[in-house]
C-alpha positions as CSV (number, residue, x, y, z in Angstrom):
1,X,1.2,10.6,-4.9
2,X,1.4,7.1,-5.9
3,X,5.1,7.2,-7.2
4,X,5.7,8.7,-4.0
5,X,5.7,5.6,-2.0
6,X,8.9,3.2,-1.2
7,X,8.2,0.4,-3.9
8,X,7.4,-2.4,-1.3
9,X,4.5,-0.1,-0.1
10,X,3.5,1.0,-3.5
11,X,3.3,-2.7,-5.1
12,X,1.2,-4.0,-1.9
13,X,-1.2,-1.6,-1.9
14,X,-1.7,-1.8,-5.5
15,X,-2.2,-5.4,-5.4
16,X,-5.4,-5.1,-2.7
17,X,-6.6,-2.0,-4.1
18,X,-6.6,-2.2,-7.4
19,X,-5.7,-5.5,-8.0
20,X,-8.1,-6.7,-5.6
21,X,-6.5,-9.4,-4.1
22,X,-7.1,-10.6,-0.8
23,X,-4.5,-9.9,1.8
24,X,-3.6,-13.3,2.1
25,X,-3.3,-13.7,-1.4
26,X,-1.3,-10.9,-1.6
27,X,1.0,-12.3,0.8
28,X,1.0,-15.2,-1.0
29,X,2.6,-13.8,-4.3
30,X,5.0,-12.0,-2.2
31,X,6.1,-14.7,0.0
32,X,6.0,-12.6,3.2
33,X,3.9,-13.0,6.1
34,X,0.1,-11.9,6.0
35,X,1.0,-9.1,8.9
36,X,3.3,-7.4,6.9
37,X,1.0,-7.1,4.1
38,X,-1.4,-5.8,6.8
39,X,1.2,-3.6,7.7
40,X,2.5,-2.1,4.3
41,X,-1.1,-1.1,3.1
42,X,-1.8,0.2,6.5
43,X,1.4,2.5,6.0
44,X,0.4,3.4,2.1
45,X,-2.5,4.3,2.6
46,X,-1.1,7.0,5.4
47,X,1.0,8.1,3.5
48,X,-0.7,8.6,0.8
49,X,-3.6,10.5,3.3
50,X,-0.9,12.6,4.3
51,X,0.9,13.6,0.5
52,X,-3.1,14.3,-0.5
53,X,-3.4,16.6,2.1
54,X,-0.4,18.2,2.0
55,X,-1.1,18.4,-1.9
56,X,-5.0,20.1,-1.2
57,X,-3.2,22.5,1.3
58,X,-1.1,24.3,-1.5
């Protein structure tokens, strides 16, 4: 499901989830703004909620 995700969503959420990082921090190694971080992992992890349910449903 992971590999499903745009790159930009995929990376963000893999840098607070698994690599742990704080949001800001994660914003930090990106350079963008701490909102979009907020925003990317918020979107990830929706679309991941929806590819895993899809996935249980067949």
């Amino acid at each position: 499901a992971l590999n499903q995700l745009p790159t930009e969503l995929r990376e963000t959420l893999l840098l607070v989830v698994v690599g742990e990082l704080t949001h800001q921090e994660a914003a930090d190694l990106l350079k963008i703004p701490l909102g979009t971080v907020l925003s990317r992992v918020s979107r990830a992890r929706q679309r991941l909620r929806q590819h895993l349910n899809a996935a249980i449903k067949t």
